[in-house]
C-alpha positions in Angstrom: 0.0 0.0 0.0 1.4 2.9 -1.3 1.6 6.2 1.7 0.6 9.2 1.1 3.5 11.1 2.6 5.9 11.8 -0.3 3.5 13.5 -1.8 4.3 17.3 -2.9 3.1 18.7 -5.6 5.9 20.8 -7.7 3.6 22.5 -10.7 1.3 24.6 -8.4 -2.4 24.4 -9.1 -4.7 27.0 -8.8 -7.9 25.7 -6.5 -10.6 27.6 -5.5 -12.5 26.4 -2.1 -16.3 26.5 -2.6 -17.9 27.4 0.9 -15.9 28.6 3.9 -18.0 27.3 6.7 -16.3 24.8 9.5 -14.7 22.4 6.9 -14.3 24.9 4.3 -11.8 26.8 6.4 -10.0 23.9 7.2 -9.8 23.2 3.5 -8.6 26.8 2.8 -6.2 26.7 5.8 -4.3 23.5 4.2 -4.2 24.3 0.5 -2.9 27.7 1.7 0.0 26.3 3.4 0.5 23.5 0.7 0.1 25.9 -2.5 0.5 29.6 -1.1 -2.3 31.8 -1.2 -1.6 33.2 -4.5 -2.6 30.0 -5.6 -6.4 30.0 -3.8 -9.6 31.9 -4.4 -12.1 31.5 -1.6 -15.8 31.6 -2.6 -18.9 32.1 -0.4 -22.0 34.0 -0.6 -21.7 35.5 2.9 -19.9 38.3 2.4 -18.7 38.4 6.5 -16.7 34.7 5.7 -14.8 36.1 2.9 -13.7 39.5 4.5 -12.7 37.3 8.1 -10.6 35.0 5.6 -9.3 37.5 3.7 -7.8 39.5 6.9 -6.4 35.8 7.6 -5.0 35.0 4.5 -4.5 38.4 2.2 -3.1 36.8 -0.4 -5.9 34.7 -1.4 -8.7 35.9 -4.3 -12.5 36.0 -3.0 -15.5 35.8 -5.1 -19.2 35.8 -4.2 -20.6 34.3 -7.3 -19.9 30.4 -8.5 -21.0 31.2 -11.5 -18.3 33.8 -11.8 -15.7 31.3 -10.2 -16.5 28.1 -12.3 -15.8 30.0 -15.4 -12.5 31.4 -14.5 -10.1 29.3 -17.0 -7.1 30.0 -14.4 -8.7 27.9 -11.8 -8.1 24.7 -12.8 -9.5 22.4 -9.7 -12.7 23.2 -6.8 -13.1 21.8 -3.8 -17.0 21.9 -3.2 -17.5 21.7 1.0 -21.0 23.2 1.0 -24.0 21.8 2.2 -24.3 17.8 1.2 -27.8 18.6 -0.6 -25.9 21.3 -2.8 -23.0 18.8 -3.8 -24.3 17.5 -7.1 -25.3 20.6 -8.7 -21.9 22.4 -7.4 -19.7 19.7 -8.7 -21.5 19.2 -11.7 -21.2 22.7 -12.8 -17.0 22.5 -11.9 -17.0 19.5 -14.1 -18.8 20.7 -17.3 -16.4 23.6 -17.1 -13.3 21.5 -17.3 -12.4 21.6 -13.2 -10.8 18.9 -11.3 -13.0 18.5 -8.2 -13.1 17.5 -4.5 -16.6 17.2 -3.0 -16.6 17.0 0.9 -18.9 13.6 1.8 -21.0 12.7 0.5 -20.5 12.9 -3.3 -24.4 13.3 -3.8 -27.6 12.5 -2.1 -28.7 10.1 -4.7 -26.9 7.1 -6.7 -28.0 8.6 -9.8 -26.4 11.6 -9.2 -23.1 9.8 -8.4 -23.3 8.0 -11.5 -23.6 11.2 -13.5 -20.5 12.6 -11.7 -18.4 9.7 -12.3 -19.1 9.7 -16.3 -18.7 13.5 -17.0 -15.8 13.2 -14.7 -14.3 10.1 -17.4 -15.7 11.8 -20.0 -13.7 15.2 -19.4 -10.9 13.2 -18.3 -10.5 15.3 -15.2 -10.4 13.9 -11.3 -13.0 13.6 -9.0 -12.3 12.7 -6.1 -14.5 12.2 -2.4 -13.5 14.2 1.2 -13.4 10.5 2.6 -10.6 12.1 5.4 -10.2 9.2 7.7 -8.8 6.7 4.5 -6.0 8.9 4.7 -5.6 8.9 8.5 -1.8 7.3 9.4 -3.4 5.0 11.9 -6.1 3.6 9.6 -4.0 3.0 7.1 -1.8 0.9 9.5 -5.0 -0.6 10.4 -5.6 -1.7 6.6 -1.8 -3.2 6.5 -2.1 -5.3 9.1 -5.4 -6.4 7.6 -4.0 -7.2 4.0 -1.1 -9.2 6.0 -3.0 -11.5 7.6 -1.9 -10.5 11.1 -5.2 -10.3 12.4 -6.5 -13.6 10.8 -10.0 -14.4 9.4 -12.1 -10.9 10.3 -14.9 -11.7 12.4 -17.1 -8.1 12.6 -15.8 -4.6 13.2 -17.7 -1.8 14.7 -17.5 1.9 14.7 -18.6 4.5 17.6 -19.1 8.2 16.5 -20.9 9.8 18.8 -21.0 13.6 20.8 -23.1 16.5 21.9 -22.3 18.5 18.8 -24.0 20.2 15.8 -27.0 19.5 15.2 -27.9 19.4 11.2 -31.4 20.5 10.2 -30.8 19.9 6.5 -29.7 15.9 6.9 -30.1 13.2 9.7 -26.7 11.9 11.9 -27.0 8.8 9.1 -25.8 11.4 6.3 -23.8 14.0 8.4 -22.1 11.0 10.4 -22.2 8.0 8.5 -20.2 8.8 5.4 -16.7 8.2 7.6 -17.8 4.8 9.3 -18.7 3.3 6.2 -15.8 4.6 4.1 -13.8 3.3 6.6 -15.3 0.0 7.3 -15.4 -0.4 3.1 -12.1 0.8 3.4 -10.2 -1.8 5.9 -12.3 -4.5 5.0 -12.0 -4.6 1.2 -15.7 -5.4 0.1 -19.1 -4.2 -0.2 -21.9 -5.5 2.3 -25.2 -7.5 1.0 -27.6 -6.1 2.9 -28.0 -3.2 6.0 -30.4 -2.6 8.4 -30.8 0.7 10.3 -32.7 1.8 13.1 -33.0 5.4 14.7 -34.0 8.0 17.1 -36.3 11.2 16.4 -36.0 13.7 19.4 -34.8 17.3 18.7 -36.6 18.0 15.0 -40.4 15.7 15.7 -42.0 17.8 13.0 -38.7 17.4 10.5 -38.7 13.8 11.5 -34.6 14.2 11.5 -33.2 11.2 13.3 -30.2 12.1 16.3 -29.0 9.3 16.1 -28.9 5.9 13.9 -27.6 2.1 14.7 -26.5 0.7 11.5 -25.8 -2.8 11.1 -23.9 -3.9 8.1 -23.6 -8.0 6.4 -21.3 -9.0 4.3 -20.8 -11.8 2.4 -19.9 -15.1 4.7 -20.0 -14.4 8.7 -18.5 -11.1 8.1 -20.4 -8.2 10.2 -19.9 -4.6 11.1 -21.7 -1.9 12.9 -21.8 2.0 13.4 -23.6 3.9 16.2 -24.1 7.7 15.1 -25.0 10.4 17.5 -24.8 14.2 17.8 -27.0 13.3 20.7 -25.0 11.8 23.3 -22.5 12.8 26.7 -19.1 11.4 25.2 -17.3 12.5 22.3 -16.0 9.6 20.8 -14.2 8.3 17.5 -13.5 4.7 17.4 -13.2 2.1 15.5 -12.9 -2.2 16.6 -11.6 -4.9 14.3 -12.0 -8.1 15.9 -9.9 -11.5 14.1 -9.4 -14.6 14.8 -5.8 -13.7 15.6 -5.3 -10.7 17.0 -7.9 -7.4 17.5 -7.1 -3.8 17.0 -8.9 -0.2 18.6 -8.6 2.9 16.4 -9.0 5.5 18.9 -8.9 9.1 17.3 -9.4 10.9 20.4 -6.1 9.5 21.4 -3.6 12.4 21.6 -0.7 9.8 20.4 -1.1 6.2 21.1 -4.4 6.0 18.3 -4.0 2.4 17.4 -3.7 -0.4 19.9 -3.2 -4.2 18.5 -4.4 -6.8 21.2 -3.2 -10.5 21.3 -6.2 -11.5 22.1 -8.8 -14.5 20.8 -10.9 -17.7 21.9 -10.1 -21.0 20.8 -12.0 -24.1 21.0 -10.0 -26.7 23.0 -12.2 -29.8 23.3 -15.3 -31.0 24.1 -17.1 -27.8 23.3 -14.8 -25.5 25.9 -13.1 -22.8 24.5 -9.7 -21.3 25.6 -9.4 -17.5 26.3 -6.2 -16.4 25.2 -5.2 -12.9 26.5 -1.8 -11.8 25.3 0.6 -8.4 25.0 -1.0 -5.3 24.1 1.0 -3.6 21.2 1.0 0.0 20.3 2.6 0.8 16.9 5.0 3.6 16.2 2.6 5.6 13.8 3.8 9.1 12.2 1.7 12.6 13.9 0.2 13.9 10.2 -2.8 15.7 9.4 -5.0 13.6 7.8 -6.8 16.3 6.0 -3.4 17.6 4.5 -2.5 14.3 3.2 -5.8 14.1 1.6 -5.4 17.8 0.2 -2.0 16.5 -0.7 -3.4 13.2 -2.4 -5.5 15.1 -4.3 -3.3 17.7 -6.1 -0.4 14.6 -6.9 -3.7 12.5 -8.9 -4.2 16.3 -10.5 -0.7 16.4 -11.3 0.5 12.9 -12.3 -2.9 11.5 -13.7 -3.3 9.0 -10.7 -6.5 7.5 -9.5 -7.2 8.9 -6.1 -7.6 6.5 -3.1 -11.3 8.1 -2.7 -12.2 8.4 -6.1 -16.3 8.2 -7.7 -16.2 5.0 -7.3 -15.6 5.0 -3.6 -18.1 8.2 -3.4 -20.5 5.6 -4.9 -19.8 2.6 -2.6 -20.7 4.5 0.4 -23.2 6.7 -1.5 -24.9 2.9 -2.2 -24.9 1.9 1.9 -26.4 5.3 2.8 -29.4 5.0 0.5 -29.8 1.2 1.7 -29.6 2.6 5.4 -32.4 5.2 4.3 -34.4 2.7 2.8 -33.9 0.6 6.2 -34.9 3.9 8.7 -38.2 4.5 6.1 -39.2 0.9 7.0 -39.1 1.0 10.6 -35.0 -0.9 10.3 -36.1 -3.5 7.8 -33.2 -5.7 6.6 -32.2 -3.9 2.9 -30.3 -4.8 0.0 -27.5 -3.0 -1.1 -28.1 -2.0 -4.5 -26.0 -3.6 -7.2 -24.4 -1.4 -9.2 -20.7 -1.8 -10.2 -19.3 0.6 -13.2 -16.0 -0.6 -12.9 
């Protein structure tokens, strides 16, 4: 598995960032520092965001019209980190005018929609490429070594907790605002899509909107394979984790870790004889991972695949794969958490 650390881009591209709210900034803050501001235009319609970026970065260009920006032949890529409902349109537009783009998750609301991004994407030979920020995450790429190896044996389930008392979106339920880095991680480290989800969740701050808090997503694969996400804004803790459990050996992804974020167990149960099983608890390992940014080796990732015609790590496709889960998860909330099918649909 190739790392995404040598990356450094040497013919500068010009990118304009498409929406400066909470993720936006962090978006204009890396491809600042990785490009230069010469090299970024901000755009949002609020007219307070660009002046407040502006006095922080002065060298950056602002505009207050898309229309405007998208046209601009000397931008050559967008990243689009508006609200999820406004993706497709947004990107859509960047594409037809010949722009490389990054849409923050999800890619679209709809598979349709996906699918139409990916061909205009092939067809004007440009990249397109999905915010999925924990695939480039140090640790979780560890995690997907050890996984390729074998170290961990035969994987029995994995589960994912991401959970707090933080914003609360109006415009989509904890599924979409939440979901989208579970699953691309769980797709991710295990390799495959699953069969069939099921999905059950709360309604308690929005009644009238019928917006569910928070969602318990279960996930089957093909075989014995499982995995499950809990989703929350909703909740006391703040927690990002994430559980592989093998035959071998187990790991515990733990993001609010200020160092030690990946912890590999020796741990299993073994069936000895005559239907008793043998608990084996061995040394807890924690692997020497590198302190990066996850979001600049994403930002990173995405100007080398501009650069050097590469396939990004998080490409349509991938946009698609999770897009596919989330509208099987719907499906499963709309029917009270009735076991769904994951729609197949493989373009590859």
């Amino acid at each position: 598995m190739n790392s995404t650390n040598s990356m450094n881009p040497t013919n500068p591209t010009k990118i304009a960032i498409l929406g400066v709210g909470n993720w936006g900034r962090n978006l204009a803050r890396n491809f600042c520092e990785i490009l230069g501001e010469q090299d970024v235009t901000i755009c949002d319609s609020d007219k307070e965001r660009l002046e407040a970026m502006k006095r922080k970065y002065p060298g950056v260009k602002t505009e207050g019209d898309f229309e405007s920006l998208v046209s601009n032949e000397k931008i050559q890529a967008v990243a689009v980190a508006t609200p999820a409902v406004t993706h497709f349109q947004l990107a859509k537009r960047a594409l037809q005018e010949g722009k490389h783009v990054l849409v923050e998750k999800p890619l679209a609301m709809e598979i349709d929609e996906a699918v139409d991004l990916i061909n205009l994407a092939k067809e004007k030979n440009k990249t397109l490429m999905v915010d999925h920020l924990l695939e480039y995450h140090p640790a979780v790429e560890e995690m997907k070594r050890r996984i390729d190896s074998g170290e961990l044996g035969q994987i029995y389930y994995a589960y994912g907790q991401r959970v707090n008392l933080g914003v609360v979106r109006t415009k989509e339920n904890a599924l979409w605002s939440l979901g989208p880095h579970d699953i691309s991680v769980l797709l991710y480290l295990l390799g495959e899509e699953p069969k069939r989800v099921s999905a059950h969740g709360g309604v308690y701050l929005q009644k009238e909107e019928n917006i569910e808090d928070v969602v318990f997503l279960d996930l089957e694969f093909a075989g014995s394979l499982r995995a499950h996400s809990h989703l929350s804004w909703l909740d006391p803790h703040k927690i990002r984790k994430m559980t592989v459990v093998g035959d071998r050996e187990m790991m515990v992804f733990d993001d609010m870790e200020s160092r030690d974020k990946l912890k590999i167990f020796d741990k299993g149960a073994e069936e000895k004889n005559e239907g008793r099983f043998n608990v084996r608890f061995g040394d807890v390992h924690i692997p020497n991972i590198e302190l990066a940014e996850p979001l600049k080796r994403m930002c990173l990732h995405f100007l080398d695949c501009i650069e050097n015609g590469k396939r990004p790590r998080s490409d349509g496709y991938d946009g698609l794969r999770v897009l596919k889960v989330l509208d099987a998860a719907q499906r499963s909330l709309d029917s009270g958490g009735k076991l769904t099918i994951v729609m197949n649909l493989d373009l590859e």
